[in-house]
N, C-alpha and C positions, 0 to 999 in steps of 0.2 A: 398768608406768608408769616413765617416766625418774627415776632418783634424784634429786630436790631437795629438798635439808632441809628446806625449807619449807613443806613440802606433805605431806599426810596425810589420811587418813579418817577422817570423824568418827564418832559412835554413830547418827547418821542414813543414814550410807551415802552422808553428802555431800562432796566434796573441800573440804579446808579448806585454808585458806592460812595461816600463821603462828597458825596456831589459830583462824582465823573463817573462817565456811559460807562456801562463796563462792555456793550459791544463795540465802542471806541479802542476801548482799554483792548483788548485781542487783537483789532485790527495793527495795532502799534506793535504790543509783547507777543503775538500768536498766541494760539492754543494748545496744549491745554497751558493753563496758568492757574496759578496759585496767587490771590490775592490779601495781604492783609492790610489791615488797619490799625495805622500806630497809635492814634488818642485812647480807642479801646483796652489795648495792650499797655498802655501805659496808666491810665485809668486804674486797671486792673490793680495793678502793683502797689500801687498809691493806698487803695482801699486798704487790700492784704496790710500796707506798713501802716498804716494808721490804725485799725485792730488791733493792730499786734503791741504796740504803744500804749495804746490807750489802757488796755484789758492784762496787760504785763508790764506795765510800768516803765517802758521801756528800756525791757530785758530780757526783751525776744527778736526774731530775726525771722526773713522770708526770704525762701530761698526758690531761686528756679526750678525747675525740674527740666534740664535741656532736652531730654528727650525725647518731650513732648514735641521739640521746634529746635533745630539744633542748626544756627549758620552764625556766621560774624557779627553780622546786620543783630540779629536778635542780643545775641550776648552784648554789643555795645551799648544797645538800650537797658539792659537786664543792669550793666554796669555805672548808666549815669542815674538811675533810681536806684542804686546803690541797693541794691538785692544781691543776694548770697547765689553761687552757680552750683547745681547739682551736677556731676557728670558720672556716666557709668563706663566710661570705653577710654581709650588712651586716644583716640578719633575725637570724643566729644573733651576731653582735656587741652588736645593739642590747637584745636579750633578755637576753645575761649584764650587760650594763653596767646595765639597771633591774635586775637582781635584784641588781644590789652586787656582783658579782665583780670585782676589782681587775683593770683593764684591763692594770697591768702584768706581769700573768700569762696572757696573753692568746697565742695565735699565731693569727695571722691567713692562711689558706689561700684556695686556689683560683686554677682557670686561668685566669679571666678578669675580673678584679677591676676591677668601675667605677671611673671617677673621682670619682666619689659616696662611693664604697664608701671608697676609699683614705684620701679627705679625712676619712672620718667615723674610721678607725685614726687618722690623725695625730691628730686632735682630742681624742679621747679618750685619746690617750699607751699606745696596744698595747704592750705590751713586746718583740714580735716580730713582723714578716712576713714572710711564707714567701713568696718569689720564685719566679714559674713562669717567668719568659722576658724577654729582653733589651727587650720593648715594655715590658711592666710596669716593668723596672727604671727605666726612663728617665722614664716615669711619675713613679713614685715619686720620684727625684730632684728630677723641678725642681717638686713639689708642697712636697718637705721644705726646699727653696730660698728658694722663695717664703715659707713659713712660719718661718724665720729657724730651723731645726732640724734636727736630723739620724734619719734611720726607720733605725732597728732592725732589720736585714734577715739573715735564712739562704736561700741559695741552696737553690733544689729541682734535686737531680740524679737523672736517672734511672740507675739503676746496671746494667740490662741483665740483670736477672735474672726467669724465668720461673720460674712456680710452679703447682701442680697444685688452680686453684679456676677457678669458672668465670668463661670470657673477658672476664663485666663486669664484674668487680672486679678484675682485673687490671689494676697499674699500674706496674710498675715491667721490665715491659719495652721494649725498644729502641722500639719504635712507638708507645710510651702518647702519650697527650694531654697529658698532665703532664712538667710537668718539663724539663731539659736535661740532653739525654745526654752521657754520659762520651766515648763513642767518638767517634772524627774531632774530636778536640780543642776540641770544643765546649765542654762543661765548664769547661776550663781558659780557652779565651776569656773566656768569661760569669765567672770570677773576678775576671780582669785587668779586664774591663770596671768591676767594683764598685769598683775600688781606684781607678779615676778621677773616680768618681761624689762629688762634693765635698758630697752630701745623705744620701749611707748611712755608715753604719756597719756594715761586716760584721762578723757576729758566728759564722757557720758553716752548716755545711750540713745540709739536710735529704731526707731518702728515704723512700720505701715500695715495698713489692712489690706490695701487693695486700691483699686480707681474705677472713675465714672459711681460715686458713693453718692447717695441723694439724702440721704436718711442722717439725723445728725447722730442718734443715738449709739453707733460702733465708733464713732470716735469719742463721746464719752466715757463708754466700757473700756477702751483703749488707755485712756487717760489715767483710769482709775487702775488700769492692775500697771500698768506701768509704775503708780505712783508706791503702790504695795511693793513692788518691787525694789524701787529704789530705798523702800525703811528696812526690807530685808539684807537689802546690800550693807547699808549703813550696819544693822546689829550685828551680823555676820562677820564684815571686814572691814569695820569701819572704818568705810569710804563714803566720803559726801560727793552723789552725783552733782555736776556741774552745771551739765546741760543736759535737755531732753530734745531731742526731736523726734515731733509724733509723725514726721512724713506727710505726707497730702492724699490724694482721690476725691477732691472737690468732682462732683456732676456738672455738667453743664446741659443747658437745654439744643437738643439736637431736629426735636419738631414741636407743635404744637400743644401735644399732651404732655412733654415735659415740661415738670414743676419748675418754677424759676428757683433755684437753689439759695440761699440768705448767707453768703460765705463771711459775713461779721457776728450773727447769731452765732455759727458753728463757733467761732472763734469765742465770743461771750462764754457759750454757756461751756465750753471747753475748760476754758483758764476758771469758771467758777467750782468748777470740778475739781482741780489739780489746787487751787487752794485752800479748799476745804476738807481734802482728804490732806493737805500739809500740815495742816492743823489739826486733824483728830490723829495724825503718826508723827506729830513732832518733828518733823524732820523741815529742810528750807524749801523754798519753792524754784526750783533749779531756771538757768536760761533757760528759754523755750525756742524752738525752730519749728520750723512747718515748711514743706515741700508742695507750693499746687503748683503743675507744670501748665498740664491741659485745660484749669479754667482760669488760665492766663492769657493763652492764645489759642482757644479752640475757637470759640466765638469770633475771635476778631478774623477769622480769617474764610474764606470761601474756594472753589475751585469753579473755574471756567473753562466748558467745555466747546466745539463745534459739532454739531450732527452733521454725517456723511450720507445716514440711511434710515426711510422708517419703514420699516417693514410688517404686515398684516401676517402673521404665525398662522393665526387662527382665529377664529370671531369674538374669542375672549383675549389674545395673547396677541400685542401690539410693540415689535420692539422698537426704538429708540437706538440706533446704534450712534455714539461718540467715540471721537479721537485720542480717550485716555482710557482708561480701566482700572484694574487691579494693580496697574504697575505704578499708579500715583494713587489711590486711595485702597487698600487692602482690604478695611475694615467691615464690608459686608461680608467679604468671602471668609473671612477669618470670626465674626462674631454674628452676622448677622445684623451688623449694626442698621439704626434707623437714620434714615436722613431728608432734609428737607430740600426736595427738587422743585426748581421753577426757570422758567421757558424767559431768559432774561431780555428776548426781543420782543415777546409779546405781554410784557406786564399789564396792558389795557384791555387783554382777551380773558374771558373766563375760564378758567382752570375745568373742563370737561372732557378730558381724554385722558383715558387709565391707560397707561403706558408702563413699560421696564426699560432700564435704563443699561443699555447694554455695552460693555466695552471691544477695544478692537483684539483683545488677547486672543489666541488659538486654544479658547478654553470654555466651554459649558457653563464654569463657574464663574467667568467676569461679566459680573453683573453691581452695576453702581446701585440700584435701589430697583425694587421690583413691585408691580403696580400702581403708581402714584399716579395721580390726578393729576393734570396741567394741562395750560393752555394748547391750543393745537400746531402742533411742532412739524416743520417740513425740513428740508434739507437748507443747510445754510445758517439756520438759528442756531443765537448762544445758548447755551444751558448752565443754568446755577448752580450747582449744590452747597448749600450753605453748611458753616461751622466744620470746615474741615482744618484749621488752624494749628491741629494736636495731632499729631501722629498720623498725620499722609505724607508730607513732603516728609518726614523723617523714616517712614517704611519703606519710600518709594525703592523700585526696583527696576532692572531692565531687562528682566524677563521679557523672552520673544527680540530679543535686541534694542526694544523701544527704549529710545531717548526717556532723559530725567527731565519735567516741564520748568521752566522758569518759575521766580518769586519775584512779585514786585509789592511793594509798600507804599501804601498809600498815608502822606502824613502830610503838616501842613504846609510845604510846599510843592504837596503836588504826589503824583506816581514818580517812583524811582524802583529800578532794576536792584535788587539786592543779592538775588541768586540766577547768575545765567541760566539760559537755559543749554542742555549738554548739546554739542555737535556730536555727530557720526565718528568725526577725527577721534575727539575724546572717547568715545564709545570702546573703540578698538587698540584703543595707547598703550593698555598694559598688555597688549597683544604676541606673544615671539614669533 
């Protein structure tokens, strides 16, 4: 089984989560469920702001990425470790602003941000948006015009660097969707354009490569033309960038063979990068921000399923069918991702039955993970897949009409319900 602290087996031979059955835990929240673990998640954050401190003098910032985990429950925590909230939808804004997250810690993302969308930042006084492109800017302007004030804005630059994850989560090359590119003097236009914009305020620039990054090296290369960039801005129109934010795509380990990722190294040899190219281009060494959303709460969190069926295909093909699918985790059907399955009622059996793990969707392709070895599963067992923390409860869908499964958080007094689970009622409400 993948190393997480958090997890262990009990004197029943059941997998526990921070010390509670998790086939208890279903019997109480049903299935499927999504469980997380708040000491991990909170852990997490502590490290990230202690890096960031330490290795910038503290004169940098870490920021969520909500859209790796997006409910109240999470931003409350995001807000009492006083972390920065990323949000990309006027969905993921309006959520942290009811759960009390001070909007002015807020950065506001995405390529295509309504006029809706925009009105509702100025309103609520964002502390930051993140600018995808010369329409938005211009947008943004004579909204903050017309409101007798000035938006808070960092430029999204794409920096032209390729990275070894796969092609949808790539964003920070030359072609992304996101962003203005550096090269053919694009970049540097879309600065000069800010400086005339009598409704922004630029406050600095922002990038990403991409996510699930294991490798530290593209955030190095990142660091460094970002940092060319910003002496170019300076000679050009001199302007001294304020802040930088390099964005996030920390990895995390999803089975066995992934490497455990060092995310205070990256941090290390990141900021030793950005201050010594400060130093050979003269220029200051701006705030710094970082976005990791997913190796904040991928880990920490797991999905629990019940098997209905196993069924014999064929001498080599054993399916496995459970009570959720594609409609609470996507990410097989969509990447192919890797995941780690385990039979959470028979933790004391030997892992000797290659199985797929099949959901109840009316589809070919809902399949949770395909051939894995595990204990031998009959009808009625729980089933794990671990590190689903990042982007399943927030893809979830109700495709085929299936309900959205509960969240509950495991912290130190215990399980608590965080995110109901949907009723039928709810399913059909915005129904005429």
């Amino acid at each position: 089984m993948l190393d997480l602290e958090y997890l262990s087996q009990n004197d029943k031979g059941h997998l526990a989560i921070n010390g509670y059955d998790a086939v208890e835990l279903t019997s109480e929240f049903g299935t499927p469920l999504y469980v997380m673990n708040e000491e991990t998640i909170r852990n997490a954050c502590r490290e990230y702001k202690k890096a960031i401190d330490k290795h910038y003098g503290g004169k940098g910032n870490v920021i969520f990425a909500s859209k790796a985990m997006c409910c109240k429950e999470i931003c409350r925590i995001m807000d009492s470790e006083k972390m920065g909230l990323d949000v990309v939808s006027g969905g993921e804004l309006y959520t942290a602003i009811e759960a009390g997250f001070p909007a002015s810690r807020i950065y506001f993302h995405g390529n295509n941000k309504s006029p809706e969308e925009i009105k509702m930042a100025l309103e609520y006084g964002v502390g930051s948006i993140v600018v995808d492109n010369l329409d938005e800017l211009e947008m943004i302007n004579n909204f903050a015009i017309n409101k007798n004030t000035k938006a808070q804005v960092l430029i999204r630059i794409t920096p032209g660097i390729e990275v070894h994850t796969h092609d949808y989560v790539k964003t920070g090359q030359v072609d992304s969707k996101f962003g203005i590119p550096i090269e053919n003097g694009e970049g540097i236009n879309a600065i000069a354009t800010v400086q005339r914009c009598k409704g922004i305020e630029f406050k600095g620039l922002h990038c990403h490569i991409g996510s699930q990054i294991t490798e530290e090296e593209p955030f190095i290369r990142t660091a460094e033309v970002m940092m060319d960039f910003i002496k170019t801005i300076k000679d050009k129109l001199s302007i001294t960038v304020r802040e930088l934010n390099l964005g996030g795509g920390f990895g995390i380990r999803y089975t066995e063979k992934d490497k455990k990722v060092d995310y205070v190294n990256y941090i290390s040899k990141v900021s030793e990068k950005i201050k010594s190219k400060a130093r050979q281009l003269g220029v200051s060494v701006p705030y710094i921000s970082i976005e990791p959303g997913r190796s904040i709460v991928g880990e920490a969190g797991l999905t629990l399923y019940q098997v209905g069926g196993v069924k014999a295909a064929s001498k080599s093909k054993v399916y496995v069918s459970i009570d959720g699918g594609f409609t609470d985790n996507p990410r097989y059907a969509l990447y192919k991702s890797e995941y780690t399955v385990i039979n959470a009622s028979k933790m004391n059996r030997i892992e000797d039955q290659k199985v797929t793990i099949a959901g109840k969707c009316c589809e070919s392709g809902d399949i949770i993970q395909e051939d894995v070895m595990i204990s031998p599963v009959n009808v009625g067992d729980v089933i794990a897949v671990l590190c689903t923390g990042a982007y399943n409860y927030s893809m979830a869908s109700n495709y085929n009409r299936i309900t959205k499964p509960a969240v509950v958080m495991i912290g130190k007094s215990g399980p608590r319900l965080i995110v109901k689970r949907q009723t039928l009622e709810e399913l059909i409400q915005q129904d005429m």
